[in-house]
N, C-alpha and C positions, 0 to 999 in steps of 0.2 A: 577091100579091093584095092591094088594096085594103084597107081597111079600113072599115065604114058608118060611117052619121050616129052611129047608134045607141052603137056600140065607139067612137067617139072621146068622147060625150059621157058613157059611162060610168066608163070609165079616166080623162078629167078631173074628171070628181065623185068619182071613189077618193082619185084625188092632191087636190084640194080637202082631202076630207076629213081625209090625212093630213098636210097642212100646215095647215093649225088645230092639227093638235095639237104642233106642231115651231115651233121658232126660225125665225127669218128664215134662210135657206139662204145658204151660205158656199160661197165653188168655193176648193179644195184645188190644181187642179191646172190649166192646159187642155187637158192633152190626158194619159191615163192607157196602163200598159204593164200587162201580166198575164205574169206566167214562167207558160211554156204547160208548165213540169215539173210544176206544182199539180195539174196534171186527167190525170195518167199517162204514162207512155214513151212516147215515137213509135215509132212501128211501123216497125221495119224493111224499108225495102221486100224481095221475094222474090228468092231467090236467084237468079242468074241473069240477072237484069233493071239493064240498066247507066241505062236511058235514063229514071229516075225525075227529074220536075221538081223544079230547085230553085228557090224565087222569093226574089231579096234586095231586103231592101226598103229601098230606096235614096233617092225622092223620089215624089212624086205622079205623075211626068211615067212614071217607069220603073213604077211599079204599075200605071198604066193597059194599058202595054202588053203586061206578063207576064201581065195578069188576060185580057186581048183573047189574047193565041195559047193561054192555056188554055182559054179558052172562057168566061168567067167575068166576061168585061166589062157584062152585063145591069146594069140600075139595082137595086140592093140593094133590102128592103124595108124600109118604116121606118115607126114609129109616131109619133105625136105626141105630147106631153104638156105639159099645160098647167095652169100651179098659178099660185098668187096673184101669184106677184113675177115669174114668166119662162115661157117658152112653148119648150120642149126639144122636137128630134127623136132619137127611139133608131132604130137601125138594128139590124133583125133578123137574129140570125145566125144563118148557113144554112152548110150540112156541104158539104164538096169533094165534087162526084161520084165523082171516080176514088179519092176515102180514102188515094195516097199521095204529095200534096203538103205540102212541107217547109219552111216560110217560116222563114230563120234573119236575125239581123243582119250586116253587113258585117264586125264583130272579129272577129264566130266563125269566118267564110268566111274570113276570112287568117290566123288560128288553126291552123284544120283543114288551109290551104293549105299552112302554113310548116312544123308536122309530120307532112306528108306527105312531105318535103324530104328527103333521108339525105346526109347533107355528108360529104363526103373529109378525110381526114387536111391535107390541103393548107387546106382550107378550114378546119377546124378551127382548125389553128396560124394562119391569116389570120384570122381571128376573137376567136381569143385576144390577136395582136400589136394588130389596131385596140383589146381593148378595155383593153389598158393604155397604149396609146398614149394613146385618150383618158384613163382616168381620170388617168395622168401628167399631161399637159393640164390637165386637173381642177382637179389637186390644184399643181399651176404657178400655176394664175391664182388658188386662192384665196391659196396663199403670197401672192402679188405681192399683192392686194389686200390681205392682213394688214399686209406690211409698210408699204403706201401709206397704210392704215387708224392703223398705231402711231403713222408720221411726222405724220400733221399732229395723231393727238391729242398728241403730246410737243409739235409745233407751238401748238399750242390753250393744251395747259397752261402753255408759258413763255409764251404771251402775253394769257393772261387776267388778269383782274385780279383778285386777293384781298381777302378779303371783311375786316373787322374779327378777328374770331376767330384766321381763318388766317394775317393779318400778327403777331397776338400770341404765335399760336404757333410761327412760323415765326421772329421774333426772338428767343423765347424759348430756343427749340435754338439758334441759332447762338451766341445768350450760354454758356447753358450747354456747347456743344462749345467755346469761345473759353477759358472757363474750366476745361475736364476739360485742354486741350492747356497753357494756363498751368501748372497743379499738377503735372504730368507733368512738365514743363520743369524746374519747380522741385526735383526730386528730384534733377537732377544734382547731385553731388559741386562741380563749380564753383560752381554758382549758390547751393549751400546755405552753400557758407564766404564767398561777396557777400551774403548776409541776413542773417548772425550778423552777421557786423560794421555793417551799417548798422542791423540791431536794435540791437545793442549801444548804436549810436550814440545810436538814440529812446530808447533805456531809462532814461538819468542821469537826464532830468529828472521821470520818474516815480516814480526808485531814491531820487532827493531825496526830494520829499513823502514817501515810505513809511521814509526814514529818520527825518524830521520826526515823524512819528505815532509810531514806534515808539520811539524815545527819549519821548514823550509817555507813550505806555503805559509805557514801564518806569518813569517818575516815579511815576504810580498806582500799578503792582505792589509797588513802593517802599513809599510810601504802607502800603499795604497790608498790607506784610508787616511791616512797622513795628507795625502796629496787631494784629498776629497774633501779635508776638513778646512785645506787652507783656500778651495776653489770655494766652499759654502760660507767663508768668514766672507771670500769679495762679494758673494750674492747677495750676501747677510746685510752687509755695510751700503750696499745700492737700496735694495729695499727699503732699509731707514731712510732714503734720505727723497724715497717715493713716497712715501708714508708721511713726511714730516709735510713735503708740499701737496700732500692730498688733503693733511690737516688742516695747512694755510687757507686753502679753496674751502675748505667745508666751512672757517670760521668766515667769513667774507659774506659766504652764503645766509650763513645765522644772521649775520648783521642786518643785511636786505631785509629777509623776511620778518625781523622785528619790525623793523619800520614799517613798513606793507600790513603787519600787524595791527598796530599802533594807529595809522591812518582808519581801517578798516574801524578799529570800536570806534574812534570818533564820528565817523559817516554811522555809524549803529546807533550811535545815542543819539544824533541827530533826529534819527526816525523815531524811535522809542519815543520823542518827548512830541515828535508831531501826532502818532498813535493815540496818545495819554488825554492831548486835545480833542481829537478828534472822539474817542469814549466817553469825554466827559458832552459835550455837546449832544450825543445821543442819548444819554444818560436822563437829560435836561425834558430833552422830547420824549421820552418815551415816559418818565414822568407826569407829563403832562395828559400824556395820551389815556393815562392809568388812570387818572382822578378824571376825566371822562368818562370811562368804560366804567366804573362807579357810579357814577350817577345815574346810570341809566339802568344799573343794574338794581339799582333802587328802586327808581320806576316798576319795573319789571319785577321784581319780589312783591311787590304791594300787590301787583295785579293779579301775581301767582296765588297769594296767598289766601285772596276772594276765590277763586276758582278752586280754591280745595277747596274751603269751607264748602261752595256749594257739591261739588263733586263728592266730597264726604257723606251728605246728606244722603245723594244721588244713591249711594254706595249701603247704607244702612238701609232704604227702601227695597232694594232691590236684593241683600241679606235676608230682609223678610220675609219677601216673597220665596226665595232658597229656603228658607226655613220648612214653612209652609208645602211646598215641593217634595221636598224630602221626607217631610210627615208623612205625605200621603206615596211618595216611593217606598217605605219602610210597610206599609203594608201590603205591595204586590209579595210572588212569591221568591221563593229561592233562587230559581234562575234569573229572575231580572236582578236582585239582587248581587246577584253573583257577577250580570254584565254592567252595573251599575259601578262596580268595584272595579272590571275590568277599564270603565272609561274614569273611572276616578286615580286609577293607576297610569292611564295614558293622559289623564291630565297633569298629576304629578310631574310624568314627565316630562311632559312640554314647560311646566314651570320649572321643573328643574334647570331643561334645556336652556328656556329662556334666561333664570337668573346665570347661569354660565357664561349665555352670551352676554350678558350684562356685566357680569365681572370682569369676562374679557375686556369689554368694550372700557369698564371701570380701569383694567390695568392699565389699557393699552393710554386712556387720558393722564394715568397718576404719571406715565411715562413722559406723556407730553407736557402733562405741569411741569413734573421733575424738566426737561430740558426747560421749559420756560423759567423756571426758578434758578437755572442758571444763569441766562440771561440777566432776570431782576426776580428778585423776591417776592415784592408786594405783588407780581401777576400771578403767580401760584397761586395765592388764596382765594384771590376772583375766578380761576378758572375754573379752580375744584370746587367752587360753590356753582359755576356755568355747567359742569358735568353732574352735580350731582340734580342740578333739576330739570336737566334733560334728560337724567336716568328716572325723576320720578315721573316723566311728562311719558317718556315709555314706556313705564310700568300703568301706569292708568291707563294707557292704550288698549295693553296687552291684557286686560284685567277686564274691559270694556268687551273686548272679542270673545276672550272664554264666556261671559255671562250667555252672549248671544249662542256660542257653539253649546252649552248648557242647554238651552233651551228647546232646540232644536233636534239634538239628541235623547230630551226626552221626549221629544213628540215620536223620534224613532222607535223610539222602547216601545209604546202604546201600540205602534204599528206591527212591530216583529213579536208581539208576543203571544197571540193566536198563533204564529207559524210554530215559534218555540214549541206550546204547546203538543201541538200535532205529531211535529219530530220526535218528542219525548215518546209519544207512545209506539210510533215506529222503530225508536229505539229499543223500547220495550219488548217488543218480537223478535225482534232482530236477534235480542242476546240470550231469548228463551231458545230461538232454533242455534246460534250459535254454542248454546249452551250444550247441546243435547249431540249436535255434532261432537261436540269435544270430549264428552263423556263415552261415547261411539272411538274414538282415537285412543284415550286412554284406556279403555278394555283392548283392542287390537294389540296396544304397544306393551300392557302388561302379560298377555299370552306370546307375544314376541321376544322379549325377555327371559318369559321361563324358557322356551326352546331356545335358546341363547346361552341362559346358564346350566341345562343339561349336556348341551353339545360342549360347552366349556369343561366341565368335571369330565364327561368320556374323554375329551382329551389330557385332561391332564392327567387322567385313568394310562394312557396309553403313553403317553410320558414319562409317566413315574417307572412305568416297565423297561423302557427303553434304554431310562436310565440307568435302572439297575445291572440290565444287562451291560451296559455299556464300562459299571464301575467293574463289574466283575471281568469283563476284558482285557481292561484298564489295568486288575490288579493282577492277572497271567501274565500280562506281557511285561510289569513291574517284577514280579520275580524273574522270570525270564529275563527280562536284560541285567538283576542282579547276578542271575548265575554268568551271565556274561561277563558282566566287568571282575567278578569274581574270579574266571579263566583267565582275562585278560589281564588283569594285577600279576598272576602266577605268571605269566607268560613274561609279566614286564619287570620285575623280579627276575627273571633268567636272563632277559635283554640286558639286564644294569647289572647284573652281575658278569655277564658277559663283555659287554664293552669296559664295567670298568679294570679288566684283564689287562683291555687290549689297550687301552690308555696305560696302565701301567709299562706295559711291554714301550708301546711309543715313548713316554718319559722319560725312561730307561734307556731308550735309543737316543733319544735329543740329548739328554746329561752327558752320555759319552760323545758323542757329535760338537757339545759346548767345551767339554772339556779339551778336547783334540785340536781344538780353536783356539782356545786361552794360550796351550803351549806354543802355539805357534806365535802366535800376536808376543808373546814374553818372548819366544826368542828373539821374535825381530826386535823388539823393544830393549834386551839384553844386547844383540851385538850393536844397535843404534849406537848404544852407552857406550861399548868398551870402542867402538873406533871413534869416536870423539876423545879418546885416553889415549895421549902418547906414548909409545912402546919403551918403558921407562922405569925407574926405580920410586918414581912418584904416584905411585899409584895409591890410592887410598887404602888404608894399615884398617887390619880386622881390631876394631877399637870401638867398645859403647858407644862414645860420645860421636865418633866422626866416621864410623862404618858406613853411614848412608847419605855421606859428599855427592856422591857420584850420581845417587838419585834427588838429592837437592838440585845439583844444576837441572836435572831434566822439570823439577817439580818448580822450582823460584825463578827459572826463563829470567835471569839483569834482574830479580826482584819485581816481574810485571804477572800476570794471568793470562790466560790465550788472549781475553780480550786487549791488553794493553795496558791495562788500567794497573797503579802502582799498587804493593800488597805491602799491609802492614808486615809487620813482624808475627805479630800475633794470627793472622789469615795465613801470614808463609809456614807459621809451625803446624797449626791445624793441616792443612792441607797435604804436606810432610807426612802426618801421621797417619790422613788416611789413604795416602797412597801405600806405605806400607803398610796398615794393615789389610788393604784389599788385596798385596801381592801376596800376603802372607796368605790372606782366604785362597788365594786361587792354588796354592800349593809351590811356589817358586821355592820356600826356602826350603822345603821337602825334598823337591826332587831335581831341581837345578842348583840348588847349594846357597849362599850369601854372596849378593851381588860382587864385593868382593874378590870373591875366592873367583865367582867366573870369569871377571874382566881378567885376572892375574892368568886363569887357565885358557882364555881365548889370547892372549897376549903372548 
């Protein structure tokens, strides 16, 4: 329906008013698309219903007439709208009567088409063949075009022209690889015994001047020392005459201390003979003192010697009664016996102990006589007669004590020997049930054993298998890496006979590379010689004896060696000979002529 005067001219006063308040209007697009998913899912048509329109919208020409057999071809409606800069019609939109029409684009419709499709195995693999067939294809022409791509840029690069930089740098490497292959060259063993010798050769006239200088310096050193020998004669001549009056003070010195000496033993002997007095004065008393302590030791031995008698007596009494003891101990039984021995052994010991400490105590007086017998003589013998009766005054002590502890001990015996008894027969049970356990343990430990030594043989049952299979894998995989190194020998056999091709080939390359060097090094070597020859009728004459003048001077350098050093006659002709015959090795007189003849021909 229409639209009035009225609605158009208010909806252009709207837009007026909101373009006042907006920029100048910009068009984005001319023609705009909406994804119709923004405003909700399409409605599935209903089940059952096959004959639902679909419209593709394809051109103007086909919308016309999908819109014409839906019904739908009526003139739309449309408003107008008109603002400052442009004058727009909108078209009103109006809802599908029937609500299930479907407008999709043409992708989707071949989309939907193609997976609606279920392809065969047949097709499948036909689908797969074209689509490596093509990528193959693909991947064919971009090769081909890489490689057409690499050629002309290698093309491009050998024919462009290089800038300033790049010829600098580009000469620069070739010098320097020109120069890495030169140095490399020169490390052969040939070519190094060709540069000694035409070193040697440059060397003389350098080996000259640095002879020159150094004969110069030794005149100075000369000089020199000359003047150093006659500043160390005045040092020399001072020194002596430090020397002599250091001597004078030191014999002055001597003199003194003789005297100092000399006073000194006389103040010594002085004392010595006061000492010598005063020794014999004690000497006198202490003499004196000794025939005292004698006499009373006399006393004393008399009185000792009644006190053994009786104490001897004492001592055989009381032996008898031991006797008698013993008698009647020898018939108790075996066990008291046995602890009768047991305290006859710890008597032992205690008299052992005891004479020990007796002899100590003996050493320790022979020590103290011995110093006393230093002193004087005659007290030694008094004193070792005063220790030894005080050792027997100790031993009858000690002798007195065991009797008593004897005694006593065997009143113990009487006592412990019911108990003894008793324990014997406890013992007795003891070792029968002990017994009977043990015999109980050794049948266990013997059924233990056998199931120990069966379990042992099954394994080593299982072992033995193991083994075998182990050798026989052992010896598979021994042939097997035989036939291996077997390949591999063939293999290494074709590698050695291959390389040593290419070694050949290499040798062959360096031989010529060495050779090409040597000519060079003789040439320079050659015109060295002939321009040190003045352009003249003296040139050295083709003559046995004197043909090889001209390599003398380069070879005898003033009669010196690179080093400087003078050369006999005899080192000058060796030397001589084997310069020539190394030129002659290297091929000079072959193919460059006799030195000779070349200097005349470069001349």
């Amino acid at each position: 329906m229409p639209l009035s005067t009225a609605g158009i001219l208010s909806s252009s006063s709207a837009a007026s008013n909101r373009s006042r308040n907006k920029a100048r209007y910009r068009t984005k697009a001319v023609s705009s698309e909406v994804d119709e998913s923004l405003f909700g899912d399409i409605k599935s048509p209903a089940q059952g219903q096959s004959d639902s329109p679909i419209v593709l919208l394809r051109d103007k020409h086909t919308l016309q007439k999908t819109l014409t057999a839906l019904g739908l071809d009526r003139k739309p409606e449309t408003i107008q709208l008109i603002t400052r800069d442009m004058v727009r019609e909108l078209i009103v939109p109006t809802e599908d009567p029937s609500g299930e029409s479907l407008i999709i684009s043409p992708e989707e419709f071949q989309r939907i088409k193609w997976a609606s499709h279920v392809l065969t195995r047949e097709e499948l693999e036909a689908r797969d063949q074209a689509f490596k067939k093509e990528k193959e294809a693909i991947m064919d022409a971009v090769m081909t075009r890489k490689k057409i791509m690499k050629q002309k840029e290698m093309v491009w690069n050998n024919n462009k022209k290089l800038s300033d930089l790049e010829e600098v740098a580009k000469e620069r490497a070739q010098n320097l690889l020109q120069r890495a292959n030169k140095l490399r060259m020169e490390q052969e063993e040939e070519l190094k015994d060709m540069s000694k010798i035409i070193l040697n050769a440059k060397c003389h006239a350098i080996r000259d001047a640095q002879i020159l200088e150094k004969q110069q310096i030794q005149k100075e050193l000369d000089t020199e020392e000359k003047r150093l020998d006659q500043m160390m004669e005045v040092e020399r001549q001072k020194s002596i005459q430090r020397q002599e009056e250091l001597d004078r003070k030191r014999r002055e010195e001597r003199i003194r201390g003789r005297r100092q000496i000399v006073e000194q033993m006389e103040k010594n002997q002085e004392e010595r003979s006061l000492l010598a007095e005063q020794r014999e004065q004690e000497k006198e008393q202490m003499l004196e003192y000794m025939e005292q302590l004698q006499e009373e030791d006399l006393k004393d031995m008399e009185q000792r010697q009644q006190q053994k008698l009786k104490m001897q007596a004492e001592i055989k009494r009381i032996n008898d009664e031991n006797q008698k003891q013993k008698a009647e101990l020898l018939a108790q039984e075996k066990l008291a016996d046995q602890m009768v021995m047991e305290f006859t052994k710890k008597k032992m010991a205690r008299e052992a102990e005891f004479e020990a400490e007796q002899e100590r105590i003996r050493r320790e007086k022979e020590k103290e006589i011995a110093r006393l017998r230093a002193m004087q003589e005659k007290a030694q013998d008094y004193q070792a007669e005063q220790d030894a009766l005080r050792a027997k005054r100790n031993q009858e002590v000690a002798d007195r004590e065991w009797r008593r502890k004897e005694k006593e001990n065997a009143q113990k015996k009487m006592e412990t020997e019911a108990e003894l008894r008793k324990s014997r027969l406890e013992q007795v049970a003891f070792k029968e049930h002990a017994l009977a356990v043990q015999v109980q343990r050794d049948r266990d430990e013997f059924e233990r054993i056998l199931r120990a030594q069966r379990e042992q043989i099954e394994k080593e049952r299982l072992e033995e298998e193991k083994k075998a299979t182990g050798r026989l894998q052992h010896a598979n995989e021994l042939r097997r890496q035989v036939r291996e190194n077997q390949q591999k020998q063939v293999q290494n056999r074709i590698a050695t006979f291959e390389e040593g091709r290419r070694l050949k080939e290499e040798a062959q390359k360096r031989r010529e590379r060495i050779d090409d060097i040597k000519r060079k090094k003789l040439e320079e070597l050659r015109c060295a010689v002939i321009s040190s020859f003045p352009r003249s009728s003296s040139l050295p004459q083709r003559d046995g004896t004197t043909g090889w003048k001209a390599w003398d001077l380069v070879v005898k350098g003033h009669g010196r060696d690179a080093q400087g050093e003078a050369l006999l006659p005899t080192q000058a002709s060796s030397l001589r000979r084997g310069l020539q015959q190394k030129v002659l090795g290297w091929g000079l007189a072959g193919s460059l002529g006799t030195p000779w003849q070349d200097a005349r021909a470069l001349a």
